[in-house]
N, C-alpha and C positions, 0 to 999 in steps of 0.2 A: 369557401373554396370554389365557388361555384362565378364569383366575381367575375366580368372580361372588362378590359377597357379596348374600344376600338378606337383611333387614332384615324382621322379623316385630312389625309396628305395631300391631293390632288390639284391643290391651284397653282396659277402660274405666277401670283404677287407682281403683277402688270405696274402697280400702282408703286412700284420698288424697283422700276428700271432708273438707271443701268444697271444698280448691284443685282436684283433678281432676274434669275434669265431660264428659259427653258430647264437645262440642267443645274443649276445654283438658286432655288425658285425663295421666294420668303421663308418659307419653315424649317429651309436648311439652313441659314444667315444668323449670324448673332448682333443683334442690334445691342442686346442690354443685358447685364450679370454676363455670369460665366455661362458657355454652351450656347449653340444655337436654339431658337425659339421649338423645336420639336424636343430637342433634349431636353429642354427646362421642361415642357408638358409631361413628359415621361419619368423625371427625377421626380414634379410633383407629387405625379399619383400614386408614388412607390409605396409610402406608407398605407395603402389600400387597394390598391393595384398592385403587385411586382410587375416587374418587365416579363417574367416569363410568362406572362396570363395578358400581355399588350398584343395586340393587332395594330397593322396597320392599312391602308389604302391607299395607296399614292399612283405616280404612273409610271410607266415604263422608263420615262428619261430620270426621274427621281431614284426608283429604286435604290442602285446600286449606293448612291452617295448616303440615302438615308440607312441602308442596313450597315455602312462602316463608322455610322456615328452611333445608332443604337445599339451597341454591342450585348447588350445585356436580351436583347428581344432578339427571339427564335427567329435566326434566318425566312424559314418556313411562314411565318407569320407575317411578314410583310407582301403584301401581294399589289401588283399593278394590275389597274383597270385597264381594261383593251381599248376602251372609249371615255368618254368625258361623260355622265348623265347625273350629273346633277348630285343631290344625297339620298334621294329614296330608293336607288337599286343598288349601289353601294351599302348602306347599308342593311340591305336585303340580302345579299350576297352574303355580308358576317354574319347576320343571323341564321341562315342555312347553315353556313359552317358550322358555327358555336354549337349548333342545335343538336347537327347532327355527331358532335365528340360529346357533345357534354346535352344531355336530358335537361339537364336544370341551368343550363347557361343564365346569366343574368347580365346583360351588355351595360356597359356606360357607356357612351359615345361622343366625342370630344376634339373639338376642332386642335388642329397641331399648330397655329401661330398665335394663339394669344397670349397674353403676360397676365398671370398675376401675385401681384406683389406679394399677398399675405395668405400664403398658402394655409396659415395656422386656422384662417377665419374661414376659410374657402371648404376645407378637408371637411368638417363636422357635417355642412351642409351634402358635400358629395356621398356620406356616409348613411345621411336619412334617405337621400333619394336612391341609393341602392336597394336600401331595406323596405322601400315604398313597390320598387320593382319586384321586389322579389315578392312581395303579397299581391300582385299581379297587378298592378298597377301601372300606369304607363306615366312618367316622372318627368319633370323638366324643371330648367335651373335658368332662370331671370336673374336681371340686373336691375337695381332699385335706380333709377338716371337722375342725376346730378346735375342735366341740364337739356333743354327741349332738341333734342336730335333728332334730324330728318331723314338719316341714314341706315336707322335698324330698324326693324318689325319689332313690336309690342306688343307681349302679352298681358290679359287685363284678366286681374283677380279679382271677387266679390268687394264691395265695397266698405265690407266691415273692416279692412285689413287684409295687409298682406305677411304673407308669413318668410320665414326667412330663419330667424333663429330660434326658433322656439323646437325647432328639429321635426313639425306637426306639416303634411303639403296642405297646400289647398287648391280649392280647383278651380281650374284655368277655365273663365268666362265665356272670354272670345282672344280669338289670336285678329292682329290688329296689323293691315298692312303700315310698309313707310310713311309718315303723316306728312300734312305740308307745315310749314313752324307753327301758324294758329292750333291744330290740333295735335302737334306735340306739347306745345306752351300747355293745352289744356293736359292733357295725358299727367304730367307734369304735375300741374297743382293739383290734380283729381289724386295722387297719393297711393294710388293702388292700379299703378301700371307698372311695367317693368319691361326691359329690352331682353329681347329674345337673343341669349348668347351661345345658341346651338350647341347645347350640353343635353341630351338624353337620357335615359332610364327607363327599362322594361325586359323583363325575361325573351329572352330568343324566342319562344314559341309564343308569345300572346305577340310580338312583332309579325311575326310569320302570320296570324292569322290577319290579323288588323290587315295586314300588304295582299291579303289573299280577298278579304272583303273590297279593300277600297281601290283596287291595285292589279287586278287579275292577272292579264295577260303577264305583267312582268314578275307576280308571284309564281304563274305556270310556268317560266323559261328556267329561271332559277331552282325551282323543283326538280328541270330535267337534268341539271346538271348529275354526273356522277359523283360518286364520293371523292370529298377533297383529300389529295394525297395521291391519287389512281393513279396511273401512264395517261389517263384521256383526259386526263381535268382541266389542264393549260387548255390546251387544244380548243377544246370543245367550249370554257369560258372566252375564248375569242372568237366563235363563232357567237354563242350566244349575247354575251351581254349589250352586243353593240344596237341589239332587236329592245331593249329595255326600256321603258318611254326618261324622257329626258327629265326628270320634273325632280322638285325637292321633296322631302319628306313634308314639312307643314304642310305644304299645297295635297298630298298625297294623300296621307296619312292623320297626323293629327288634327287639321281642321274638319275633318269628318269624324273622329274617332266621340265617343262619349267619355264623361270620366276621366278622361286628363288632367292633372293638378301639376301643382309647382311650388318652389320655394324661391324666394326672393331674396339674392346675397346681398347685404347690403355692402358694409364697406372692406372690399378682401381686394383693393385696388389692381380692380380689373381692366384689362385696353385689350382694343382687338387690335392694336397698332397697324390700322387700316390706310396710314398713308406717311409718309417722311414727317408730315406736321404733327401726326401722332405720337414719334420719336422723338421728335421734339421735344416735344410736351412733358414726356415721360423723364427727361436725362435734366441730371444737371447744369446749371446756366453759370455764368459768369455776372458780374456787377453791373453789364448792359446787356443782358437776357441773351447770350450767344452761347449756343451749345452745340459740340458736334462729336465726329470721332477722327482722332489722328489730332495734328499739330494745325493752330490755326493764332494766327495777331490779327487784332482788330484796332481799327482808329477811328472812334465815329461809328461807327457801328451796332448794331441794336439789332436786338429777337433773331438771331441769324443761324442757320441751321447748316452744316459742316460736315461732309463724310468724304476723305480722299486722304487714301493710304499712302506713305511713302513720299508725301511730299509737305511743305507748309502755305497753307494757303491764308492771304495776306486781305483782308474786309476795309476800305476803304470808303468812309459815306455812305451804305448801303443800308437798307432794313428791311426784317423780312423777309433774308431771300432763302433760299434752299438749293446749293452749290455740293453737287456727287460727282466724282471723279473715279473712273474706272481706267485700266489701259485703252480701252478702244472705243470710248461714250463716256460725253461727260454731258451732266442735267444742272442748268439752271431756270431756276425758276423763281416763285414767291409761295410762299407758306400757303397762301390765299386758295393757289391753284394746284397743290399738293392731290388734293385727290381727281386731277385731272390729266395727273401723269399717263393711263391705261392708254389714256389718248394718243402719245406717241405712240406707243408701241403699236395699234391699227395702222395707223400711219405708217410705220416703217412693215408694217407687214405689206401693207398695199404697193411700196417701192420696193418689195423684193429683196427687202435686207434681212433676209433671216440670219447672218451671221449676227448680227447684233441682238438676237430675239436667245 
């Protein structure tokens, strides 16, 4: 009973423009199954989480649209950050709270856009690393990688093995920045690496302490807050948080901490669906690899990736590309440079088009 999942809402999915935009951002969008991608993370956890024990993080332009889609999660428990600072004051921020309703809080902490498929494989694993927290352990949950990626942080478990479903953690070695592809490719064959997929585990007070060691100043601000619920709590969390240093929790927190362990999911077909070529990837294709959402004819065409409501869009000769169509932006591109889409969007920030943002 003592369970919480927090729910970490706050990005802007730059890399999902035109469809994601300030108020409509990634984790509100439904790319794949039923429900947007925050829905589906909160349906997941249900069988161990309810919604009524979810938290959430997100920001002020999110809000509102995420507490009309998670109906089941307490008004109250969604809360907008004042400022943007990273993951370690966020969730420092929930473990005050949690801490302070509940003595024996025990946090999950869990990114709100990612997919995965096979929750049945997923669930057991979030189940030990609750109960790893809860004997005061501070818990983390890797991805077993399928292929040398230069994009995620990696963590490296002993070299005897990596654990994963044995439901037993182990402890986490070293945390491992993004590698360039020769020391991913090694990461890879060495067998007992894993991709750091920002899933957490640890009781609200051994957090509190960890962030009070390694962390001070922004464990001091967050103590002065009043009790959550007060008249002054708003308030006063918009004076303070915004003094919080900007930094993640790994950089923070656990690359200092001792005792760290993890379990390694192997195949619970996970994606952080980190760019349109990711959706891609993920959906159903056609007889010459074309996949998208909405009505689309292709002639000659191959690998081609498709999202524009309300009209049909006609692939002639083309391959490769990645064609979104909004009312007021439409993105072409190639699969190739999908994750270089953030780049527009600076770009149109620098020309002063924040209607488009």
């Amino acid at each position: 009973m003592a369970r919480y999942a927090l729910i970490l809402a706050g990005g802007r999915g730059t890399r999902f423009w035109p469809r994601s935009r300030t108020r409509r951002a990634k984790q509100v969008l439904e790319f794949l199954g039923a429900g947007s991608l925050i829905q589906q993370t909160v349906e997941r956890l249900a069988p161990v989480v309810p919604p009524e024990r979810v938290w959430v993080l997100t920001n002020e332009h999110l809000r509102e649209e995420i507490a009309g889609q998670l109906r089941g999660v307490p008004e109250r428990q969604i809360l907008a950050e004042p400022a943007q600072r990273n993951t370690a004051p966020p969730i420092g921020l929930a473990a005050h709270i949690l801490q302070s309703l509940d003595a024996d809080a025990v946090m999950g902490v869990f990114p709100a856009d990612h997919i995965i498929a096979k929750p049945e494989r997923f669930l057991p694993i979030v189940r030990a690393a609750y109960k790893a927290a809860e004997q005061g352990q501070m818990a983390l949950i890797g991805i077993q990688p399928r292929w040398p990626e230069t994009g995620y942080g990696y963590l490296e478990f002993p070299k005897a093995g990596v654990s994963g479903r044995s439901g037993a953690p182990v402890p986490v070695v070293r945390f491992r920045e993004k590698p360039d592809l020769a020391t991913a490719i090694r990461f890879l064959e060495a067998g007992h690496f894993a991709w750091n997929a920002g899933m957490f585990f640890w009781r609200a007070d051994v957090f509190q302490e960890a962030l009070r060691k390694h962390l001070p100043e922004t464990a001091a601000l967050l103590a002065s807050l009043p009790a959550f619920g007060s008249p002054e709590f708003e308030a006063r969390l918009a004076e303070t948080f915004p003094k919080c240093e900007n930094i993640s929790v790994d950089y923070a927190v656990l690359e200092k901490s001792s005792g760290v362990v993890g379990f390694a999911a192997d195949d619970i077909g996970w994606s952080d669906v980190g760019s349109f070529s990711a959706v891609y990837e993920l959906m159903q294709k056609d007889e010459a690899g074309n996949a998208g959402r909405g009505e689309f004819v292709t002639l000659d065409a191959q690998d081609n990736y498709v999202d524009a409501a309300g009209k049909v869009v006609a692939l002639l000769g083309v391959q490769d590309l990645i064609v979104v169509d909004t009312p007021d932006a439409l993105l072409v591109t190639t699969r190739a440079n999908a994750q270089r889409v953030g780049e527009l969007v600076k770009l149109l920030e620098k020309r002063g088009r924040g209607e488009l943002l």
